[in-house]
Structures are given as C-alpha cells and as structure tokens.
C-alpha positions as CSV (number, residue, x, y, z in Angstrom):
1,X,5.5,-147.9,122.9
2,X,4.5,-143.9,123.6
3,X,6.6,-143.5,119.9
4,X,4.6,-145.8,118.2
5,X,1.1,-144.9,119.9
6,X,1.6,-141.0,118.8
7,X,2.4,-142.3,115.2
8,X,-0.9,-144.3,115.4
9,X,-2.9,-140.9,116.4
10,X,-0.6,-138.8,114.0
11,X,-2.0,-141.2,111.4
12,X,-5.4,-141.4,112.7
13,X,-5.6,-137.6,112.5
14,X,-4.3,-137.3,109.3
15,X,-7.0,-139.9,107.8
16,X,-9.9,-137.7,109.2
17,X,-8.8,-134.0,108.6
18,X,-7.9,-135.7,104.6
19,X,-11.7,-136.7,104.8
20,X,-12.8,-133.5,105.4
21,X,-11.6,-132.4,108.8
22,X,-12.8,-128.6,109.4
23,X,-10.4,-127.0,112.3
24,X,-7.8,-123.9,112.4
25,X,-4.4,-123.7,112.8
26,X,-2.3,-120.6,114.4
27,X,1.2,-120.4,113.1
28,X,4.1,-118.1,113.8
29,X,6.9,-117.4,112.2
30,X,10.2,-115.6,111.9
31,X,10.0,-113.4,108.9
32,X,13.6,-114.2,107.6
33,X,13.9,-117.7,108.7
34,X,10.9,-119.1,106.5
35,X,11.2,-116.9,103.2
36,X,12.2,-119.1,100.7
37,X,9.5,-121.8,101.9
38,X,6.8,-119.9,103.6
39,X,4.6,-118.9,100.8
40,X,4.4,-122.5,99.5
41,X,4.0,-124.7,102.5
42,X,0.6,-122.5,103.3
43,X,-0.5,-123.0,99.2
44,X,0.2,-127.2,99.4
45,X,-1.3,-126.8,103.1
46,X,-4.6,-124.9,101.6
47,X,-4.8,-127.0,98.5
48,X,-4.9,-130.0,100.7
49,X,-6.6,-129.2,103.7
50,X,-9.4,-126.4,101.9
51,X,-11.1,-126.9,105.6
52,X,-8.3,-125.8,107.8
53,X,-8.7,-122.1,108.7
54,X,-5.0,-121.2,108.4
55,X,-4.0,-117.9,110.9
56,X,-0.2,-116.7,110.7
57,X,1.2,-114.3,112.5
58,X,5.1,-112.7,112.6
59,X,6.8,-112.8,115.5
60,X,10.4,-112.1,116.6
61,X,12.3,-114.6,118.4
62,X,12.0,-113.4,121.5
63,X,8.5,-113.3,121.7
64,X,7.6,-116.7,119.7
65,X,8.1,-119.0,122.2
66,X,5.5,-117.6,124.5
67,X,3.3,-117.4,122.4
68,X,3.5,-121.1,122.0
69,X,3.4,-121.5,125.6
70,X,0.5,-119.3,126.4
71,X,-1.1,-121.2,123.3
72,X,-1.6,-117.9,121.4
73,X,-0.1,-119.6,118.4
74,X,-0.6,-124.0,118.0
75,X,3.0,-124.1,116.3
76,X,6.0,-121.5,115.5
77,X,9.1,-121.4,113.6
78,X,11.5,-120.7,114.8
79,X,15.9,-121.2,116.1
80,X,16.4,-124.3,118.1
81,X,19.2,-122.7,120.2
82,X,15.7,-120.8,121.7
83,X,13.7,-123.8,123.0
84,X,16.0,-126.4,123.4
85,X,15.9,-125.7,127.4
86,X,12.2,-125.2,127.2
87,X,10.3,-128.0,128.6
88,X,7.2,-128.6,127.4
89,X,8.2,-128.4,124.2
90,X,8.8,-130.5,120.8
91,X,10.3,-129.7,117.3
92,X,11.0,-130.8,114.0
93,X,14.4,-129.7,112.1
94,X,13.3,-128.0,108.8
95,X,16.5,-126.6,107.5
96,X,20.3,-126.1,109.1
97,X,22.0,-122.1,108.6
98,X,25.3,-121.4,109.5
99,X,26.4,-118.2,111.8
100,X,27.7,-115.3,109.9
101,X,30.1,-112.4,111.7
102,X,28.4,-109.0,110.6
103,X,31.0,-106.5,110.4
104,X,31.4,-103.0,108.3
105,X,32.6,-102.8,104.9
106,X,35.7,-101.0,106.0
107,X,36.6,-103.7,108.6
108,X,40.3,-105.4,107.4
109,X,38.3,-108.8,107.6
110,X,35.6,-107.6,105.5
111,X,36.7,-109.0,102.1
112,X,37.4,-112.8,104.0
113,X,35.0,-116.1,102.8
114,X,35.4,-117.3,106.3
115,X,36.1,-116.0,109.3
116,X,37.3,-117.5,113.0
117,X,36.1,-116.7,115.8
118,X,39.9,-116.0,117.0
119,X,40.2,-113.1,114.7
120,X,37.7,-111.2,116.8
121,X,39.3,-111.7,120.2
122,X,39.7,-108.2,120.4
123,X,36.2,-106.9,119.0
124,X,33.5,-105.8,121.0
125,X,30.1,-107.9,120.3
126,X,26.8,-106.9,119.9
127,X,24.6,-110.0,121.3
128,X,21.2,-109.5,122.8
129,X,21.2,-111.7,125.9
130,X,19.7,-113.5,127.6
131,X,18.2,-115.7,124.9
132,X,19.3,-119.2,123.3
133,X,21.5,-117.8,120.7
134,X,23.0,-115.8,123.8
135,X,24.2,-119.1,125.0
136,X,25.1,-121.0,122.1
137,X,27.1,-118.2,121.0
138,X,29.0,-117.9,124.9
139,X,30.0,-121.8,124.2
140,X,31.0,-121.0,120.6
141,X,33.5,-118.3,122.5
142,X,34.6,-121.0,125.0
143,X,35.7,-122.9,122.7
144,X,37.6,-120.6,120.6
145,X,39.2,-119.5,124.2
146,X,38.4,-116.3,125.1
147,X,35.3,-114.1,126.6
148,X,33.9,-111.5,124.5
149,X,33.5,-108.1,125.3
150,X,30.0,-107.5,124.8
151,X,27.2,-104.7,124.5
152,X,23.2,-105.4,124.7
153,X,21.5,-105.6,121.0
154,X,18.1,-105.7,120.3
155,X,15.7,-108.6,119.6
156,X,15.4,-106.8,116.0
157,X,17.8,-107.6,113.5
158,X,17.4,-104.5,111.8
159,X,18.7,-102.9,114.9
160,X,21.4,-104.9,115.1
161,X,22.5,-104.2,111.6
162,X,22.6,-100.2,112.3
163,X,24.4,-100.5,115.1
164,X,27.2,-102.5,113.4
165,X,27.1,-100.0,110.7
166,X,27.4,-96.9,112.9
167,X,30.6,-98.5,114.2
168,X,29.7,-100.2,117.9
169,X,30.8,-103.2,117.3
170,X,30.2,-106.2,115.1
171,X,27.4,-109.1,115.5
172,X,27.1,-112.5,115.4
173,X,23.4,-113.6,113.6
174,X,22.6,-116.4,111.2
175,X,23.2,-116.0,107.4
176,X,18.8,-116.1,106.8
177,X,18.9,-112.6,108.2
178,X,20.9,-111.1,105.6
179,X,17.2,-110.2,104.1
180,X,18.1,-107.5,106.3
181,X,21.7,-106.3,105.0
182,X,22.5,-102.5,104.9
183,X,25.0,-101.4,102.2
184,X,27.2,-100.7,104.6
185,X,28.0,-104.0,106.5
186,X,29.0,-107.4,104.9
187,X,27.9,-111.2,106.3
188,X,30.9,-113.1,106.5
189,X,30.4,-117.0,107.1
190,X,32.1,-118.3,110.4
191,X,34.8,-121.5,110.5
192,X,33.7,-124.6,112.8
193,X,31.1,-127.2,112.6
194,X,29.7,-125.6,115.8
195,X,28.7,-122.6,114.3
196,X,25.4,-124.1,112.6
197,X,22.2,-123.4,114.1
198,X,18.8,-124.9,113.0
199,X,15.3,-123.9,112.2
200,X,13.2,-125.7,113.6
201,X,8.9,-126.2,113.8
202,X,8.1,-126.5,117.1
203,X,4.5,-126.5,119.4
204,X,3.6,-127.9,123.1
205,X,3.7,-131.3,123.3
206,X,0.3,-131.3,124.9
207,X,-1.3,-129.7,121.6
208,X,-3.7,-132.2,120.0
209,X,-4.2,-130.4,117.9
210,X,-4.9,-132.7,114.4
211,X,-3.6,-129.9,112.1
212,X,-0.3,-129.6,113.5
213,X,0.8,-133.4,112.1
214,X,-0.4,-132.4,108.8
215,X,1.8,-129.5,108.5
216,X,5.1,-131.6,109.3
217,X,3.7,-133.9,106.8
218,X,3.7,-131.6,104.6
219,X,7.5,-129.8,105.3
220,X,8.5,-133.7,105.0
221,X,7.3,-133.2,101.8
222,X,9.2,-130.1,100.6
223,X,12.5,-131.6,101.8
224,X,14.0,-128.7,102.7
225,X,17.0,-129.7,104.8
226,X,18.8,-131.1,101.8
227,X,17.9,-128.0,99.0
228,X,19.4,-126.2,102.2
229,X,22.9,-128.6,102.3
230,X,23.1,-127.7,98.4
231,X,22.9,-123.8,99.0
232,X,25.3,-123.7,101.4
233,X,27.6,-126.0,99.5
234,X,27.5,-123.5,96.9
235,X,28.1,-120.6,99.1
C-alpha cells in the first residue's frame, strides 16, 4: 500500500510541475561518475521543466552524503557502497562500473586485461577508510582470503593517483575515475562478479520535494544502465 500511495503522489507531482510547477532543485554530483550523462540530463530536465530553478554543485564522496542529510543539496549522485548503511536514505541505480586495480606502468601486472585480487596479496593498498568503498573493498579481500596491508589515501582521486605513481602502493578505485589517469599509472579491470559497484541517485526519504520524481523520470528516460552493460562489454 505505502508503494503504490508514493507512486500516486510521484504521479500527482509530476502532473502539476508538467503544468507549470515553479520550484528549485539542489543537486550534487561526483565529477567523474556523471560525465558522460551529466550535461544532458540537466538540458532534457530544463527543456521540460523551464520553471525549475536547477542548482548543482560538485562534491566528493565523502562529503556528498551530508550534504543530503543536512539538506544542503535535495538529491546527489553518487556510489551505493557510501549510503547503503545510511538510514534515512533512498536511491535509484543509474549505471553499474566495475573496480579497477591502479598500479604503475612498470608494475609486472601492468600489461594484464584483468587482474585478481590474489595477485596482489603481497602489495601494499592505498584505501581511504573509513568510507563505504572502505568496506566493500575489506569484503572483496575476505573473499579472495587475505588482509591487505594498507596505507590512508585521500578522499581525492587525484591524490590517490600520485601516490600510486610515486611508488606507495597501488589503489583500488572504480574504472569512471580514470578521467583522472596520470601517464604514469595504468587501470586494470579486476576478476569477480563482486567487484562491481553502482552509481546511484539518492536524497532523504522525507524530501517532498516534487522535482526530485521528475528527475528519475527523466534518467529512466536516458536508460543508462544498459548503454553502460554495452561499454563494458566492449571493454
């Protein structure tokens, strides 16, 4: 019954902000994880919704989710290993990525398609903890049997990437963040169904806000879970 009477308001909502609903809506966003979508999903959203003031602001992932929580921002995207835990909260899948060992062009494994986690029993890991990917990656360890010998990272993946390349390890990070690459590292694609991680839209599930329904309606639209599927078939 609570399924079917939030569809009923979704729809409601969506019938008066088509008929000229004026509002605003505050969206963050991870710079790598929405750049192939971003640009158009705000363009459809203005060309249907001209009375929707649109605000977006960039975030990095450890900052995003309070600033859905302290209602800075009405919804964010953002990695579903981050607010799975969080209560509170609701999200929609927009797109599945796959984890990706970062490790220096000299490194023997360098030149590999795909990589196991076993092959880097003996490496030492740069992972910022604690965070969700902190956790999901921990369980991805477990199950490959063995605990990693870790150093602190930053939340910025830039950061990340220069410390790989100076030599203090190697890093763990999904394959969107390669907008980041430095010549002298290389993203190679981890084995194992586990080591997926989604991006997901998510807000508080007490925002009423009317605008938020119109954006999911409108990622529903671009379909981009399956152009996804396609580009990493490819490779």
């Amino acid at each position: 019954k609570g399924i079917i009477r939030r569809y009923e308001e979704g729809m409601k909502r969506i019938q008066l902000a088509k008929s000229g609903l004026a509002g605003e809506l505050k969206i963050g966003f991870l710079e790598a994880a929405v750049k192939d979508f971003f640009s158009s999903l705000i363009i459809n959203y203005r060309d249907n919704y001209p009375n929707i003031d649109l605000q977006m602001n960039q975030y990095n992932i450890a900052t995003l989710i309070n600033a859905i929580l302290d209602d800075k921002i009405d919804a964010g995207f953002t990695l579903s290993c981050d607010i799975a835990k969080v209560p509170g909260i609701e999200w929609k899948k927009v797109y599945s990525d796959v984890f990706c060992v970062v490790l220096r062009n000299d490194h023997p494994l360098a030149g590999e398609k795909k990589i196991s986690l076993f092959q880097l029993a003996d490496e030492t890991f740069i992972i910022e903890e604690p965070s969700g990917v902190y956790d999901q990656l921990l369980d991805l360890f477990k199950e490959s049997g063995f605990a990693p010998k870790t150093i602190p990272r930053s939340a910025f993946p830039e950061n990340v990437l220069l410390m790989v390349e100076t030599g203090l390890g190697v890093a763990i990070l999904p394959r969107h963040l390669n907008i980041y690459k430095r010549p002298g590292v290389s993203f190679i694609e981890l084995e194992g169904e586990s080591a997926k991680v989604d991006i997901v839209l998510a807000w508080k599930k007490d925002n009423t806000n009317p605008a938020i329904p119109l954006l999911l309606s409108e990622l529903e639209n671009m379909d981009l879970d399956k152009k996804k599927e396609k580009s990493l078939e490819k490779g």
